[in-house]
C-alpha positions in Angstrom: 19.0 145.1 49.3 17.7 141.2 49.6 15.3 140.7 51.3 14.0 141.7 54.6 16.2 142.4 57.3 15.7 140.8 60.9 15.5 143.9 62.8 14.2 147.4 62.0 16.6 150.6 62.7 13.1 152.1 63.4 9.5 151.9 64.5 6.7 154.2 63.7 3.7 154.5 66.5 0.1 155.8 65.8 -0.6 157.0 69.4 -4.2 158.1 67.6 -5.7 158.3 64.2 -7.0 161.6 64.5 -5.7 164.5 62.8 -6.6 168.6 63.6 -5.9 168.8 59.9 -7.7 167.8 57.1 -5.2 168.6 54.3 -6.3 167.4 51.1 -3.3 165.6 50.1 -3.4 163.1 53.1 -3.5 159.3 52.8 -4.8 158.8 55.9 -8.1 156.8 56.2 -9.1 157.3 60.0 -8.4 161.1 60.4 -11.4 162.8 61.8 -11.7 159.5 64.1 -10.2 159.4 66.9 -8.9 156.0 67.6 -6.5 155.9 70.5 -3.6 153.2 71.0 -3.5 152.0 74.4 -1.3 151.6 76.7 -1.0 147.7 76.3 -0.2 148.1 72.8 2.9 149.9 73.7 3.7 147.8 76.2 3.9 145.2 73.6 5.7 147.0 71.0 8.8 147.9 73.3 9.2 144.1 74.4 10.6 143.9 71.0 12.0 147.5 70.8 13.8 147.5 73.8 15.6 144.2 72.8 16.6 145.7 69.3 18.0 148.7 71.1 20.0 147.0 73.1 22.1 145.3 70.3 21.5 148.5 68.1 24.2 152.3 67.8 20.9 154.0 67.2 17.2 152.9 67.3 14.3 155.4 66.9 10.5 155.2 67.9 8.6 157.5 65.4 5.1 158.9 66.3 3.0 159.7 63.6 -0.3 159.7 63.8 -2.9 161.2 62.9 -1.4 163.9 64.5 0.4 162.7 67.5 0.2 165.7 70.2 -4.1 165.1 69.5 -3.3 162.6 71.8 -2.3 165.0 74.5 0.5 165.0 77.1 -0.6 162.5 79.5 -1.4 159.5 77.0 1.9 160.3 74.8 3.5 160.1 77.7 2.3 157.3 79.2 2.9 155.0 75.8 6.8 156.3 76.1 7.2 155.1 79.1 7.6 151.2 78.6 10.3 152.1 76.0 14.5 151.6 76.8 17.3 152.9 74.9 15.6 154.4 72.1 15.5 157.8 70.7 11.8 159.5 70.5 10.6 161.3 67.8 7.5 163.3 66.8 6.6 164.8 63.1 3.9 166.9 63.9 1.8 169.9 62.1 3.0 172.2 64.9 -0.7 173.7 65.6 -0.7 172.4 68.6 2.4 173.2 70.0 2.8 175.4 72.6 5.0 176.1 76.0 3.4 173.7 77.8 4.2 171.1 74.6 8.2 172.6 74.6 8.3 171.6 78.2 7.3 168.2 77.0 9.5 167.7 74.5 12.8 169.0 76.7 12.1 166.8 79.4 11.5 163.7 77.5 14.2 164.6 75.1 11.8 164.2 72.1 13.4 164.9 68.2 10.9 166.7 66.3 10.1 167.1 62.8 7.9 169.6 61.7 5.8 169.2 58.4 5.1 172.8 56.7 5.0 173.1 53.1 7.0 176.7 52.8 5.4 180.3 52.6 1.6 180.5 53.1 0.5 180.9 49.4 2.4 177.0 49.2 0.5 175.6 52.2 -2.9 176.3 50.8 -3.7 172.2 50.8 -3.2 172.8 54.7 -6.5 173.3 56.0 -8.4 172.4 59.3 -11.9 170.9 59.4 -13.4 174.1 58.4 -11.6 174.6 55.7 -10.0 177.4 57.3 -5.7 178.0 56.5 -3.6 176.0 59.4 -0.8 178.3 58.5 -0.9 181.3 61.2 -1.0 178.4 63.6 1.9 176.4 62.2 4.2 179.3 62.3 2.7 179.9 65.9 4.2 176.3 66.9 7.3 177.0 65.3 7.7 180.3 66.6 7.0 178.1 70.2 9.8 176.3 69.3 12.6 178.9 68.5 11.6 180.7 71.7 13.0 177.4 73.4 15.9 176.7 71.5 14.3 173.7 70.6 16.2 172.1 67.2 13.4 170.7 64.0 13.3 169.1 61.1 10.8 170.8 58.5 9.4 168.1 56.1 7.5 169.8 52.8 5.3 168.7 50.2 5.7 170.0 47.0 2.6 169.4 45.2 3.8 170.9 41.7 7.4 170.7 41.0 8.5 173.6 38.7 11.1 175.8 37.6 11.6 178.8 39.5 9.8 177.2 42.5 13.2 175.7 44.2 15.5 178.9 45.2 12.5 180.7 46.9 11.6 177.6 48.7 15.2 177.0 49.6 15.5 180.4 51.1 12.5 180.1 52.8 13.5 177.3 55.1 16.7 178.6 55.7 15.0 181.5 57.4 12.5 179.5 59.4 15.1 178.0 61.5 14.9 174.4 60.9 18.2 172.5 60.7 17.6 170.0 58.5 14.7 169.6 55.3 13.2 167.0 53.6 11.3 166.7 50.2 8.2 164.7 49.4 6.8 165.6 45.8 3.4 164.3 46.4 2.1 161.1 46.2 -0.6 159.1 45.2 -1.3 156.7 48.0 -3.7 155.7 50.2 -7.2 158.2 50.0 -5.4 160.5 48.0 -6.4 159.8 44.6 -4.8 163.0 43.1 -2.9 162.6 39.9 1.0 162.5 40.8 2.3 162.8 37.1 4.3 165.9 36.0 6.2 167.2 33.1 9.3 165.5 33.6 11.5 168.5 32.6 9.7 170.7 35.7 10.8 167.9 38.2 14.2 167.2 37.2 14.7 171.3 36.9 13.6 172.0 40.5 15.8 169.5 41.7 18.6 170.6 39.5 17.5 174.4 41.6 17.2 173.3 44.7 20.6 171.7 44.4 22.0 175.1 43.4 20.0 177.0 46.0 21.7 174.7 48.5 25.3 174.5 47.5 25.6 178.4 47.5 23.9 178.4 50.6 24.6 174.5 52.4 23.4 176.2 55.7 20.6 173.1 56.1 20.7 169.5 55.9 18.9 168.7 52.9 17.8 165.2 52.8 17.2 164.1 49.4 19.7 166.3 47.3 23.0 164.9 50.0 21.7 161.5 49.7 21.9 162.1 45.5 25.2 163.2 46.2 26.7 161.0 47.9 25.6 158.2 45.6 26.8 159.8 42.9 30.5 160.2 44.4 29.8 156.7 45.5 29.5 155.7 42.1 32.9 157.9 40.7 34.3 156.0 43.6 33.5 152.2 42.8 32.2 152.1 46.3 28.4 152.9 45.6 27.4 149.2 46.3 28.3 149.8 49.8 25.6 152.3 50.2 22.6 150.3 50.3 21.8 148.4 53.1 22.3 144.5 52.6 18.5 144.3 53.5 15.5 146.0 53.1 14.2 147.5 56.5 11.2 146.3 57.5 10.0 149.8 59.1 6.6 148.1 61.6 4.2 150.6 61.7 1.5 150.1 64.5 -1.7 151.3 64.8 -3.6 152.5 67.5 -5.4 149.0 67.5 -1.6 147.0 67.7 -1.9 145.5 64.0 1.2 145.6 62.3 1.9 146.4 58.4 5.6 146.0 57.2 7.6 148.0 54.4 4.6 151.0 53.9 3.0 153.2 56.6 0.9 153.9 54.1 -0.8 151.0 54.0 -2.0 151.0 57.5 -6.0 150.7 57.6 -6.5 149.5 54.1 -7.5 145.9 52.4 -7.6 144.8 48.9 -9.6 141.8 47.8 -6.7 140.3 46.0 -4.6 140.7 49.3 -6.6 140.7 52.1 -5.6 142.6 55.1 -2.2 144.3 54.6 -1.4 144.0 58.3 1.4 141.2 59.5 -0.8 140.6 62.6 -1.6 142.5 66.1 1.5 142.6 68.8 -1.2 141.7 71.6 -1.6 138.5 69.5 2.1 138.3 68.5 5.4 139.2 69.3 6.7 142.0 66.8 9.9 140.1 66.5 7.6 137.1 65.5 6.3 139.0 63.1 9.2 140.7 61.4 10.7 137.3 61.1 7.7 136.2 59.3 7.3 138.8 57.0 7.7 136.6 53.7 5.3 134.9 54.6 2.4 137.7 54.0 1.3 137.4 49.7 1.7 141.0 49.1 5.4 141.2 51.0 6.4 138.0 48.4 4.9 139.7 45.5 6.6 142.8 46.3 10.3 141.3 46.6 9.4 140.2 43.3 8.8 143.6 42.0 12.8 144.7 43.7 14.2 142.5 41.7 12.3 143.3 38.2 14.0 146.9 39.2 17.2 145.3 40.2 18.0 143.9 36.4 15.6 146.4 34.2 16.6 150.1 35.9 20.0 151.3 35.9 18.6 153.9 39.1 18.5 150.6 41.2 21.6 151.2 43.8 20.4 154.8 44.3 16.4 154.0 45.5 16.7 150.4 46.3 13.4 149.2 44.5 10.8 151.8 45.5 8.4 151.6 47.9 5.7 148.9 48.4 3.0 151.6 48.4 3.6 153.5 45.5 3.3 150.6 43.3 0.0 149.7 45.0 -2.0 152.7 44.9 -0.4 154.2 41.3 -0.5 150.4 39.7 -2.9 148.2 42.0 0.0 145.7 42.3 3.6 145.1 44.0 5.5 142.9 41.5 5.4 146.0 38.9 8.5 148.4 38.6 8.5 152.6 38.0 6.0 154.5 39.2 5.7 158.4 39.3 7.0 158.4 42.5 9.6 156.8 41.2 10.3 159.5 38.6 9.6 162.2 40.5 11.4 161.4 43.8 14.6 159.1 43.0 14.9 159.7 38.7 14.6 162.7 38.1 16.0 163.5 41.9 19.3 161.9 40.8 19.1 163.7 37.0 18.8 167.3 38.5 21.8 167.2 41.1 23.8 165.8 38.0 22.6 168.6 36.0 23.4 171.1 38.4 27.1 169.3 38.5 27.6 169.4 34.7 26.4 173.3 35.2 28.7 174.0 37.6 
């Protein structure tokens, strides 16, 4: 984990900044606008992409919006098109997703990830423009889903980690039918401004239950707790420093508009007056392999490298997260060169603290 790699194992596409949603935990800036990319800008992106996947096992195109079926069939499908070799992807709310959606998805062989945040009472941050619960229509969209033997992902926010919160959450997933589920305690970052600091003894205990829930049950992939896992045996082993990537992945996110911003979706759309523009540059300006090559050379990308190696020789959690993410250390700490943040206790600490409680339970 030095430095930035040369090629990305994935991009993520905004096909359009607006969102049906309006959950109040969002970082997006340009939700209720709709922004579309056009076709040009994928055009653009996949000169690059395609010539990635060719020397790649596995390349992914992300898109993540906004909410990326706003954009509707015809446009999605038209930004695919320019694309070779790669493996699609869409995370969406599901509340659009019907039939017509599932035949979509089939024929263009599309992965999908679903975000839901568990039973309905837990999804109350899920709203539409009126306020009104998205719920009934997520479970709609699912439901859409199963009907076509279409496999997803389920990605949830937890907004209060607590005890007694994991095994019912756990067991709620394993009856919706994903195959696979991811964790994101959430986050203070971009125009979510909502306080991100919890008791650390509630964090590390759901963990430590949601590890639990899962090994009695391993039915689902779970994301975060088998990635703590296999660190840890890593560790017992001697091998964990081949676990981390040699480089840090440069993950290009590209907005409707074709700017470019390395290491952080979440930093798409936003400035700072002691950085400037986070963006790299624009892909109908320059060549996104340009611009991956030049990532150094942004002040904020520098300043952050800086930050990876503070956590390199002050955190003895380094080989399991890697440094943190650029974003988190911007919007909890206005800076990139500083080291823990709450994200970092929440997500990768206290992660790694429960699973080994649960072991020493066991």
């Amino acid at each position: 984990m030095r430095g930035i790699a040369p090629a990305p194992s994935y991009v993520i596409m905004q096909p359009t900044s607006l969102c049906n949603l309006d959950c109040t935990y969002c970082y997006l800036p340009f939700r209720a606008e709709n922004r579309r990319m056009t076709v040009e800008v994928a055009h653009a992106v996949a000169a690059s992409v395609n010539i990635w996947a060719e020397q790649a096992e596995r390349f992914s195109v992300v898109w993540h919006g906004g909410e990326p079926t706003a954009a509707g069939r015809d446009a999605l499908a038209e930004l695919m098109a320019p694309f070779r070799g790669v493996e699609h992807h869409v995370q969406t709310n599901a509340t659009l997703i019907d039939d017509a959606w599932c035949d979509f998805i089939v024929e263009h062989g599309i992965r999908v990830g679903v975000s839901v945040d568990g039973p309905e009472e837990l999804n109350a941050a899920r709203v539409d423009r009126g306020a009104r619960p998205a719920y009934p229509r997520i479970v709609e969209g699912i439901a859409a889903l199963r009907r076509r033997g279409i496999p997803f992902a389920a990605l949830c926010v937890v907004t209060r980690p607590r005890p007694g919160l994991a095994g019912p959450l756990y067991a709620y997933f394993r009856e919706l039918g994903c195959y696979a589920l991811g964790i994101n305690v959430e986050e203070r970052e971009g125009v979510n401004l909502r306080d991100n600091h919890h008791p650390p003894d509630d964090v590390r205990t759901f963990w430590a239950e949601l590890t639990g829930a899962w090994r009695a049950d391993p039915a689902l992939e779970l994301r975060d707790v088998e990635w703590a896992i296999r660190y840890a045996a890593a560790l017992r082993d001697g091998t964990a420093d081949a676990v981390l990537p040699r480089r840090i992945d440069p993950i290009p996110t590209i907005a409707y508009d074709g700017s470019v911003v390395l290491l952080s979706p979440e930093l798409a759309g936003f400035t700072a007056p002691a950085y400037g523009d986070f963006a790299s540059g624009n892909v109908l300006a320059t060549p996104l392999t340009e611009l991956v090559a030049r990532a150094t050379e942004a002040p904020w990308i520098a300043e952050y490298l800086t930050g990876v190696e503070a956590c390199r020789t002050s955190c003895s959690y380094f080989g399991f997260c890697g440094g943190g993410h650029a974003a988190n250390r911007y919007f909890e700490q206005g800076r990139f060169d500083t080291t823990v943040t709450e994200h970092c206790r929440n997500s990768k600490i206290l992660l790694m603290d429960g699973v080994l409680d649960h072991a020493g339970n066991a």
